[in-house]
C-alpha positions as CSV (number, residue, x, y, z in Angstrom):
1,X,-51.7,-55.1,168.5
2,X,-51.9,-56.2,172.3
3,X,-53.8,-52.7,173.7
4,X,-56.6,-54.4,175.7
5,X,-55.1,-57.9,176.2
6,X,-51.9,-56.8,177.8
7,X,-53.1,-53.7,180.0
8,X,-55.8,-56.4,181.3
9,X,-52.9,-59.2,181.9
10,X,-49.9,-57.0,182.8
11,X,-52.2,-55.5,185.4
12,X,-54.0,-58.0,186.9
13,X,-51.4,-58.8,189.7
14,X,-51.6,-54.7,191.3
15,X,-55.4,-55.5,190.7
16,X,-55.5,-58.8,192.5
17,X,-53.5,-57.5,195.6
18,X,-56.4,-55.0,196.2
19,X,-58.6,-57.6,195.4
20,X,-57.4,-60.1,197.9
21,X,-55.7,-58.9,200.4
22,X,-54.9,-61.7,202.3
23,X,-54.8,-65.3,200.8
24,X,-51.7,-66.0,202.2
25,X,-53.7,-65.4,206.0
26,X,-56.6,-67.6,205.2
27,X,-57.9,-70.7,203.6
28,X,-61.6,-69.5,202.9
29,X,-63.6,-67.7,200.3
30,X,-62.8,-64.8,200.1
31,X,-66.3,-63.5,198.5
32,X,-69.6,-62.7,199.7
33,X,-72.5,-65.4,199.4
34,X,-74.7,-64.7,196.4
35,X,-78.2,-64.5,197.0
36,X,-80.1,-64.6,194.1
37,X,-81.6,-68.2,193.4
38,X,-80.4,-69.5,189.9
39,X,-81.2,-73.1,190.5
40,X,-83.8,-72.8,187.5
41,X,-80.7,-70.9,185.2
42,X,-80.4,-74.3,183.3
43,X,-84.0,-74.0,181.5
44,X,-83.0,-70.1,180.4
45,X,-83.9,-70.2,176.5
46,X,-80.4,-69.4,174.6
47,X,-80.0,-67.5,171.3
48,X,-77.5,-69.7,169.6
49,X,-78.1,-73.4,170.9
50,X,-81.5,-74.9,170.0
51,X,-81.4,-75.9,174.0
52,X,-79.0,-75.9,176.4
53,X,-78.1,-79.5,176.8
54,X,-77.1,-79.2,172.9
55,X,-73.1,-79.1,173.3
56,X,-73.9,-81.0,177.2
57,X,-70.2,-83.0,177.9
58,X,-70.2,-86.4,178.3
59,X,-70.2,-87.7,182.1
60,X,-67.0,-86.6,184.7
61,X,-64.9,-89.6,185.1
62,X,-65.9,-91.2,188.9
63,X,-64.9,-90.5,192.6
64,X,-62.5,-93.3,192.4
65,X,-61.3,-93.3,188.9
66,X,-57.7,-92.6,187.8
67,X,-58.5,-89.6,186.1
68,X,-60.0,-88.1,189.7
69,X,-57.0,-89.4,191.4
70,X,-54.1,-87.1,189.0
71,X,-56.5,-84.6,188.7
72,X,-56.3,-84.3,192.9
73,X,-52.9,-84.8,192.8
74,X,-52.3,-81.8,190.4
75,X,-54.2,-79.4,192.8
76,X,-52.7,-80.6,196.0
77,X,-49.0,-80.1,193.9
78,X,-50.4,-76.7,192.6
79,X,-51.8,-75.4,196.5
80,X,-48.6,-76.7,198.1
81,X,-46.3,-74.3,196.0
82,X,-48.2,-71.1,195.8
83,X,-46.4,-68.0,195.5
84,X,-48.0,-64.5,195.8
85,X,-48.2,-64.6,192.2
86,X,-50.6,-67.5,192.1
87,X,-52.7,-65.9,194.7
88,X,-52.5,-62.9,192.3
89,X,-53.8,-64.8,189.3
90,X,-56.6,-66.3,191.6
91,X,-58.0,-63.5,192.8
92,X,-57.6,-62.0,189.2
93,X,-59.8,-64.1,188.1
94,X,-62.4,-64.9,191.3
95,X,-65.1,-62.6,190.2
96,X,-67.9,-63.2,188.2
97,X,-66.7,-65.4,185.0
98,X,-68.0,-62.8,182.5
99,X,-66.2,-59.5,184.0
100,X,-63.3,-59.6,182.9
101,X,-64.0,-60.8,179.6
102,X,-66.6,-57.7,179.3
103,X,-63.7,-55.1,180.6
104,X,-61.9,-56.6,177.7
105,X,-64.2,-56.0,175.0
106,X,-64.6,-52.4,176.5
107,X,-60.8,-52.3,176.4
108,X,-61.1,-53.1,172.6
109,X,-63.6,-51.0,171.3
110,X,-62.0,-48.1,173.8
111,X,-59.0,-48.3,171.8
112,X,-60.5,-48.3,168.2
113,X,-63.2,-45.7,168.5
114,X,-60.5,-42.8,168.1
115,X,-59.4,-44.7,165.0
116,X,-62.7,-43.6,163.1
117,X,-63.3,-42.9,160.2
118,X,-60.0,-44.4,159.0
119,X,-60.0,-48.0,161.0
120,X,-64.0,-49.0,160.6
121,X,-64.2,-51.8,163.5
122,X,-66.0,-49.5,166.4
123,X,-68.1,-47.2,164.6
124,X,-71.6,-47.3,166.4
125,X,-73.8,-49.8,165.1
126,X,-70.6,-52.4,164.6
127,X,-69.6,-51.8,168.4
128,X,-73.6,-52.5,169.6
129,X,-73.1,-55.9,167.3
130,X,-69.3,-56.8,168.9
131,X,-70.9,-56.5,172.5
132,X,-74.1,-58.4,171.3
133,X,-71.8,-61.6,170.1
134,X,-69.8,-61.6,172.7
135,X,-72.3,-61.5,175.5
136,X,-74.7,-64.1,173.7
137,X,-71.8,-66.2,173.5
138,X,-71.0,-66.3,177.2
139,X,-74.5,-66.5,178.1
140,X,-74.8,-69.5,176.2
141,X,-72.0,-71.1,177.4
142,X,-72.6,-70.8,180.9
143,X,-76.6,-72.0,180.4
144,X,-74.9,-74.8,178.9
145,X,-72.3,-75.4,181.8
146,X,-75.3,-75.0,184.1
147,X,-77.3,-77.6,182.4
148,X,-74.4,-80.0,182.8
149,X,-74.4,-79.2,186.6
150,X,-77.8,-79.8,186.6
151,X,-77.5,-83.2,185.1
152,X,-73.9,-84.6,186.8
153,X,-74.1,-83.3,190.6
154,X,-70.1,-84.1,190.5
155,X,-68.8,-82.8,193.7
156,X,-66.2,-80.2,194.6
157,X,-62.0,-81.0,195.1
158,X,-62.3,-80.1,198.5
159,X,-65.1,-82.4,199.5
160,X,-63.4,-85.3,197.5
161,X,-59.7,-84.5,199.4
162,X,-59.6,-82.7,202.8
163,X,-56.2,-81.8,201.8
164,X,-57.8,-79.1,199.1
165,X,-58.7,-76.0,200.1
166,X,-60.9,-74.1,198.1
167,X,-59.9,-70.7,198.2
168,X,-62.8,-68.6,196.2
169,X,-66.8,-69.3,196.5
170,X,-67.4,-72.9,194.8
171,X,-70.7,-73.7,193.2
172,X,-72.8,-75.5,194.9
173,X,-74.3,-77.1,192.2
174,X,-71.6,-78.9,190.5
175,X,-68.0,-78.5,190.3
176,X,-68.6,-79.8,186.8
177,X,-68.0,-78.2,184.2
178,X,-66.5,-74.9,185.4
179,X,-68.5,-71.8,183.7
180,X,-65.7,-70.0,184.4
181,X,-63.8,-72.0,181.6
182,X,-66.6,-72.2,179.3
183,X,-67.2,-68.4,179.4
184,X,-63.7,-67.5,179.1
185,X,-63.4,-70.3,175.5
186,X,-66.4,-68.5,174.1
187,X,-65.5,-64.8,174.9
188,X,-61.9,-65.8,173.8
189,X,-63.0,-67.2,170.3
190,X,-65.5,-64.6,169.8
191,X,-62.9,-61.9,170.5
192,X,-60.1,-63.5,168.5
193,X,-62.9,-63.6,165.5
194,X,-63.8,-59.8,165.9
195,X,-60.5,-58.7,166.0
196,X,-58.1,-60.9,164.0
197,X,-55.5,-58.0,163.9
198,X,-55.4,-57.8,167.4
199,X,-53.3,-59.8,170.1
200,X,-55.5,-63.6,169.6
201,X,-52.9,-65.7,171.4
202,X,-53.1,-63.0,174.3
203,X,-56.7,-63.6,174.3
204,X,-55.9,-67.5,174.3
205,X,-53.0,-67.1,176.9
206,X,-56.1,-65.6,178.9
207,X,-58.5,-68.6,178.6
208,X,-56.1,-70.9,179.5
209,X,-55.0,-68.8,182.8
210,X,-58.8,-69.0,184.1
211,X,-58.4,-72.5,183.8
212,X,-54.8,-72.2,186.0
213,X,-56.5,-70.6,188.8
214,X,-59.7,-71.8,189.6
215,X,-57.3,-75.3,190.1
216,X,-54.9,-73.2,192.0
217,X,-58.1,-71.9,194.0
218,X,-59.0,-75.5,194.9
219,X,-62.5,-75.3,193.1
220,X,-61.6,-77.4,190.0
221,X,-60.4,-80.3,188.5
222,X,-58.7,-79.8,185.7
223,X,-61.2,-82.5,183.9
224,X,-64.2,-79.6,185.0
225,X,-61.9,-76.7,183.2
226,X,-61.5,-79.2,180.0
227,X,-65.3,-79.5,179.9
228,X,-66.1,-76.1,180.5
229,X,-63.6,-75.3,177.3
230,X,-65.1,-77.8,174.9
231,X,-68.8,-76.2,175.7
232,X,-67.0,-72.1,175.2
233,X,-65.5,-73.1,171.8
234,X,-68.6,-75.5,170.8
235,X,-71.4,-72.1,171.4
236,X,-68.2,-70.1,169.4
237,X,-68.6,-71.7,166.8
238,X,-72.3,-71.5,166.3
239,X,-72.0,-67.7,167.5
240,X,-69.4,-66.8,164.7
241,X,-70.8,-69.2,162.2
242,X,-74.1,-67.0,162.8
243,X,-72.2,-63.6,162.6
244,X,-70.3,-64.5,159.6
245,X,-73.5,-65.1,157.9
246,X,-75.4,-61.9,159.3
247,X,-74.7,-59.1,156.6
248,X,-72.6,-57.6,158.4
249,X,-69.6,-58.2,155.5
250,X,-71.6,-57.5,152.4
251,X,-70.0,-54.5,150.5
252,X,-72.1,-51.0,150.0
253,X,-72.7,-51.2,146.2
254,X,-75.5,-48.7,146.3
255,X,-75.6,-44.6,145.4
256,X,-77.0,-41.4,147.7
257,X,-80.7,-40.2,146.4
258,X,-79.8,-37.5,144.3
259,X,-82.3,-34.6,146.3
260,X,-81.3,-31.4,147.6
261,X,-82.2,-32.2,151.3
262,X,-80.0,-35.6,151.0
263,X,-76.8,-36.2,153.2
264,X,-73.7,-35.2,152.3
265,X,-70.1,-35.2,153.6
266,X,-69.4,-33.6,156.6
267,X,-66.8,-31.5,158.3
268,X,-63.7,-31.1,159.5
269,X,-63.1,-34.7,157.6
270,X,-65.8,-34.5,154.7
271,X,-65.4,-38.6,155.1
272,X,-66.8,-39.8,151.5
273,X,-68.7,-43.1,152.3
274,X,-70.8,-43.1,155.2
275,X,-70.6,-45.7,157.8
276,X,-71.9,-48.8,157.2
277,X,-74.4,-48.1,155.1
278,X,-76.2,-52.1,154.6
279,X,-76.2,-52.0,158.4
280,X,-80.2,-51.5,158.3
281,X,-80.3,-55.2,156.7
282,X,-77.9,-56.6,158.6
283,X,-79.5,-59.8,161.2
284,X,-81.4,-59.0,164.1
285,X,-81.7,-61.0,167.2
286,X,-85.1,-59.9,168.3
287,X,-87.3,-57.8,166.0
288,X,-88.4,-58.9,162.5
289,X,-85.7,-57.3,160.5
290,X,-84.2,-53.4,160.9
291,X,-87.3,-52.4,159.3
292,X,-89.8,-53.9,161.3
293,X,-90.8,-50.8,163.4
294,X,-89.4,-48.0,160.5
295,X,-90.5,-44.5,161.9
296,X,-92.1,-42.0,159.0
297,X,-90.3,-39.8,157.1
298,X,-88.5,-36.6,158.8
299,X,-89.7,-33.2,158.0
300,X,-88.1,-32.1,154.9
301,X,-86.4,-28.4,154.6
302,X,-88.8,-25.7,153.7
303,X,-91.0,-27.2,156.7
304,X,-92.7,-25.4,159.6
305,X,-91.1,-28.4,161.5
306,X,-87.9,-28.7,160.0
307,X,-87.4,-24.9,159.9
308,X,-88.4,-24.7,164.1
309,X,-86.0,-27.3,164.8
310,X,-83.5,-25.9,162.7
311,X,-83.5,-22.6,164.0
312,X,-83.4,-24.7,167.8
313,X,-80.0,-25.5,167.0
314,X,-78.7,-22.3,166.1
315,X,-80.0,-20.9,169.3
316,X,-78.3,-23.3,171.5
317,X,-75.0,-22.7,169.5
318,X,-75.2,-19.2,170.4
319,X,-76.0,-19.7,174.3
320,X,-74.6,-23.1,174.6
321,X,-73.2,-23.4,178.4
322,X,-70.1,-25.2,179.7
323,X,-72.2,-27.8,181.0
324,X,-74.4,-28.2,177.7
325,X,-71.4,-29.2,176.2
326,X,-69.7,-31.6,178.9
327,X,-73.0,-33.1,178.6
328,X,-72.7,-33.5,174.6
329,X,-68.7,-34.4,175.1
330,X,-70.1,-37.1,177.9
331,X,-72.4,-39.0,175.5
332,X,-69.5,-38.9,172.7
333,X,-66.3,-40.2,174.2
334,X,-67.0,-43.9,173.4
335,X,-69.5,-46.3,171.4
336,X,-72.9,-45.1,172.6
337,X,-72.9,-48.9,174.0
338,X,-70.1,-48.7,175.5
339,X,-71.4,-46.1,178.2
340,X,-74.4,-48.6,178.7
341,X,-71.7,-51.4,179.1
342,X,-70.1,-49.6,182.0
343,X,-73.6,-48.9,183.7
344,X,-74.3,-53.1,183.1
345,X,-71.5,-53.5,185.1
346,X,-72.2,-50.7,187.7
347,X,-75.8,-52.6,188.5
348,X,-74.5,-56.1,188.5
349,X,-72.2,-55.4,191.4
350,X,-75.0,-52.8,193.1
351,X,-77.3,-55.7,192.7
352,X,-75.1,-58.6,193.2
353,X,-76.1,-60.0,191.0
354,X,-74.9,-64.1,190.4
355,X,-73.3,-65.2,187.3
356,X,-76.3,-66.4,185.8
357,X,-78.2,-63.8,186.2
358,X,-75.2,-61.2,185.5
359,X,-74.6,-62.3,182.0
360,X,-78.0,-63.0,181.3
361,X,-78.5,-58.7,181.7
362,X,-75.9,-58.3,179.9
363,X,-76.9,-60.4,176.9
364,X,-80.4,-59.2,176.8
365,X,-79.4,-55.5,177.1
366,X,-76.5,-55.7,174.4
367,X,-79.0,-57.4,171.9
368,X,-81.5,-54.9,172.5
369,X,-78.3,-52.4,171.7
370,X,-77.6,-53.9,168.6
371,X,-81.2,-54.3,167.4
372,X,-81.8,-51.1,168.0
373,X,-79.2,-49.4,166.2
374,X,-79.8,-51.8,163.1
375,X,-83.1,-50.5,162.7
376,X,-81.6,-46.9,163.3
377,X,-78.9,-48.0,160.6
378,X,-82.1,-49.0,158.7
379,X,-84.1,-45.8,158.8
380,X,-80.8,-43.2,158.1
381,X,-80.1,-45.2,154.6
382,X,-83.7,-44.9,153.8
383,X,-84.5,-41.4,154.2
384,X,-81.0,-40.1,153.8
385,X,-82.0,-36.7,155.7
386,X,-78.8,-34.3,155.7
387,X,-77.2,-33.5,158.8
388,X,-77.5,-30.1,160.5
389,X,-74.9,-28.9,159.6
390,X,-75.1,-28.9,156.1
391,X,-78.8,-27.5,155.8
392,X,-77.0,-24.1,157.5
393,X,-73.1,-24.0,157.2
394,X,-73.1,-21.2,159.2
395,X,-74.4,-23.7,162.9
396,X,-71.6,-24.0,165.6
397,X,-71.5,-27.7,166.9
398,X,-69.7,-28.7,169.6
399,X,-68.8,-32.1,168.1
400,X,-67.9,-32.8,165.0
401,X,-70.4,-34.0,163.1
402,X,-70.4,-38.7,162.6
403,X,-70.3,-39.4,159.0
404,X,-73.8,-40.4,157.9
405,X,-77.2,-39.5,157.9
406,X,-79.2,-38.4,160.5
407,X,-82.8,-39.3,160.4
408,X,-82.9,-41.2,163.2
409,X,-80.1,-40.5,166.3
410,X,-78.0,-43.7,167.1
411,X,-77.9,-42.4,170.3
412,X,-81.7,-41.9,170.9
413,X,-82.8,-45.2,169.5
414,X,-79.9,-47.0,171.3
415,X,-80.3,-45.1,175.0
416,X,-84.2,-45.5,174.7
417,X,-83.8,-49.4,174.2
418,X,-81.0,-49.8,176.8
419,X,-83.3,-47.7,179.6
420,X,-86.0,-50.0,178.7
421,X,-83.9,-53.4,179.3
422,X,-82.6,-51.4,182.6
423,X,-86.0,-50.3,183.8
424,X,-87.4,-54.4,183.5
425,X,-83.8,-55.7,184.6
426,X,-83.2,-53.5,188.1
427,X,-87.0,-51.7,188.5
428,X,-85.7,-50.0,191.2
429,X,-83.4,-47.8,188.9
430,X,-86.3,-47.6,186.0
431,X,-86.9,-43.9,186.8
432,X,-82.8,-43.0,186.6
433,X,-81.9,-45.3,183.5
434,X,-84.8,-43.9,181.5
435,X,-83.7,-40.3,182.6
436,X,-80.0,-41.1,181.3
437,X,-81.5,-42.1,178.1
438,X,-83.2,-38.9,177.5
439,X,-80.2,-37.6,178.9
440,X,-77.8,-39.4,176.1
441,X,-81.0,-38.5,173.4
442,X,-80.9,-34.3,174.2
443,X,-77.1,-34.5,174.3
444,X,-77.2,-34.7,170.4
445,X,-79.3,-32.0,170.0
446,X,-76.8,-29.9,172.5
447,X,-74.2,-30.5,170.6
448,X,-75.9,-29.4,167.4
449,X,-75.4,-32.3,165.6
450,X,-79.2,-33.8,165.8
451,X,-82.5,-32.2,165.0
452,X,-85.2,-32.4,167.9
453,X,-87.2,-34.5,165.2
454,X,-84.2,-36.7,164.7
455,X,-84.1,-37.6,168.7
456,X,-87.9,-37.9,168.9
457,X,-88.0,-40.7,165.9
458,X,-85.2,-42.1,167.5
459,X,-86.9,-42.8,171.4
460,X,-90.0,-44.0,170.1
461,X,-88.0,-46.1,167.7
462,X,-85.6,-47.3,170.6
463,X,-88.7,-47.8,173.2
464,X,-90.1,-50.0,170.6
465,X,-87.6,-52.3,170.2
466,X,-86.6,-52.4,173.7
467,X,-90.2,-53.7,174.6
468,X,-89.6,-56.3,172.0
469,X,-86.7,-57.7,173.8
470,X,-88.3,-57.7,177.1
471,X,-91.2,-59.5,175.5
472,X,-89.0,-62.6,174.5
473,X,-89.7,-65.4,176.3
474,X,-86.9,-65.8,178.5
């Protein structure tokens, strides 16, 4: 299955063009300067590596050596014979080294979410964890890469051979190693891992064509590209090694509480066994455990509470407006964290933001994603409460209803983390991020699907864990 792999690759020459319209007429960068200092980016604390300088490559062979001397010679073979196609794959990938790796793992999880219930591999709390792994992994990888700059200083191909031209932004730092390779090994493992059904040797066939075109662009040696690989697959391997090991695999053994007020299946599918029912113990990357910050238990039927918030729900299915429900179908057309994926990527290029700094937002919001809906996960399988629509068969939802508990929402608890990471991350968007989280949180409860005590649990659960993660030392 090649969905997301082969749009991304069959595509990316149309996308180039528009990208770079002009290689052919110019031997410059075609990019903007970033602005944002990073030179203190190879100190950031990593989640995976006990330090940065863990999986650090061993010293670039020298000016003068041999190695430099074919390496030069492969670039000044490559430049002289560019086609439009080349150009194509350079602009492709000239961007920030995590973006197109993230579009993919959007790509992914796009394609699987209509697969539930039957094809488990983007329900909500599993997506929040594929988009945590991933991100960690680049992040790590490119702290890595930047520590090695840090330490080697090895200059660019086009200050070691005025016959080079570099064609994208280089890094001033170091040409050595290239985070673009090193982000594009990890994200490639990790994916491959994740999705083992899916098209792996497209991802691979990806990897290695970052590694064609920042040569072809002039801005590395093919001994930078080789380094940058080693450190992608080396954090990979800790990054899988630590997901294959996080709970995430352990069978449901256990039974549903036997009360009255206890969830059952659902319509129009009555799916059987909820989703992933152990995901409340499965590893965090932040908070305690998934039961570290466990709200109190809901109101239970028969309840002033329960009985007000109840009746809420009917009312709004009897008035509901158009725009009530676009709201509620807005909020459910992908992975909850796959809306707050596409904002990441909205304020990195608002912000221009650098690489660095870029994947280190999107690590830190996509583990505040998955930490949040693992205590979510956590507090559904302990209380069990029964979903609207079974304490009155009679409610009108405009969604069907997700197959498991609902005490607290996934998409309260997960929107109230993310608008936390966003507030700290881009301050001056705190007031709008934290508005589309309460946005995201009442779209449940418009859709009738959610009880109002559901969504309230659910933000002060969210808030809670999203301050966690902005606590961390960074």
């Amino acid at each position: 299955m090649a969905r997301g792999v082969m749009r991304r690759a069959m595509s990316s020459v149309a996308t180039a063009a528009a990208v770079l319209a002009g290689i052919h007429c110019s031997d410059g960068p075609t990019a903007a300067p970033r602005r944002i200092d990073e030179s203190d980016a190879a100190q950031w604390k990593t989640w995976v590596l006990a330090s940065p300088s863990e999986v650090r490559p061993p010293a670039p062979p020298g000016e003068t050596s041999p190695e430099t001397a074919r390496d030069i010679d492969e670039i000044v073979r490559t430049q002289s014979s560019r086609t439009a196609a080349t150009d194509s794959l350079i602009a492709f990938w000239a961007g920030l080294p995590t973006a197109r790796w993230h579009e993919q793992t959007i790509d992914l999880l796009e394609f699987y979410w209509p697969l539930l219930p039957d094809v488990r591999i983007a329900t909500p709390v599993r997506s929040a964890r594929i988009f945590s792994l991933v991100n960690v992994a680049m992040y790590d990888a490119m702290v890595a890469a930047r520590d090695a700059k840090v330490a080697f200083h090895r200059r660019s191909p086009a200050e070691l051979d005025k016959r080079i031209h570099a064609l994208v932004d280089e890094d001033a730092t170091s040409s050595y190693p290239s985070d673009h390779a090193a982000a594009a090994a990890a994200a490639a493992a990790v994916l491959s891992y994740l999705f083992p059904n899916d098209d792996t040797l497209g991802l691979h066939r990806l990897e290695r064509e970052v590694g064609d075109a920042r040569i072809a662009a002039g801005v590395a040696f093919r001994s930078d590209i080789d380094a940058g690989y080693a450190i992608g697959r080396a954090v990979a391997a800790r990054v899988i090694a630590r997901a294959s090991s996080d709970g995430s695999g352990s069978p449901w053994t256990g039974t549903a509480p036997t009360d009255a007020w206890v969830w059952k299946p659902t319509p129009p599918k009555r799916t059987a066994i909820p989703f992933d029912p152990t995901a409340g113990s499965w590893r965090t990357w932040v908070i305690p455990s998934g039961a570290a910050f466990r709200p109190p238990p809901p109101p239970l039927p028969g309840s002033a509470q329960f009985t007000a918030d109840l009746k809420e729900l009917l009312d709004i299915a009897r008035t509901r407006t158009a725009a009530q429900a676009d709201t509620a179908r807005y909020w459910a057309t992908d992975a909850p964290s796959s809306r707050w994926e596409l904002f990441m990527d909205d304020e990195i290029r608002a912000h221009n933001l650098g690489p660095m700094h870029a994947v280190r937002a999107m690590a830190l919001a996509s583990v505040a994603m998955s930490d949040a809906m693992i205590a979510c996960w956590d507090a559904k399988f302990f209380y069990w409460m029964e979903r609207p629509i079974t304490a009155d068969t009679t409610l009108k939802t405009a969604l069907s209803t997700p197959p498991f508990p609902s005490y607290t929402s996934g998409h309260s608890t997960q929107s109230a983390a993310a608008g936390e990471i966003f507030a700290y991350l881009f301050p001056d968007r705190a007031t709008y991020y934290r508005a589309r989280a309460d946005e995201a949180s009442r779209s449940r409860v418009l859709a009738g699907i959610h009880y109002r005590f559901d969504i309230v649990a659910g933000e002060e659960l969210g808030r809670r864990v999203g301050q966690a993660v902005v606590a961390r030392p960074q």
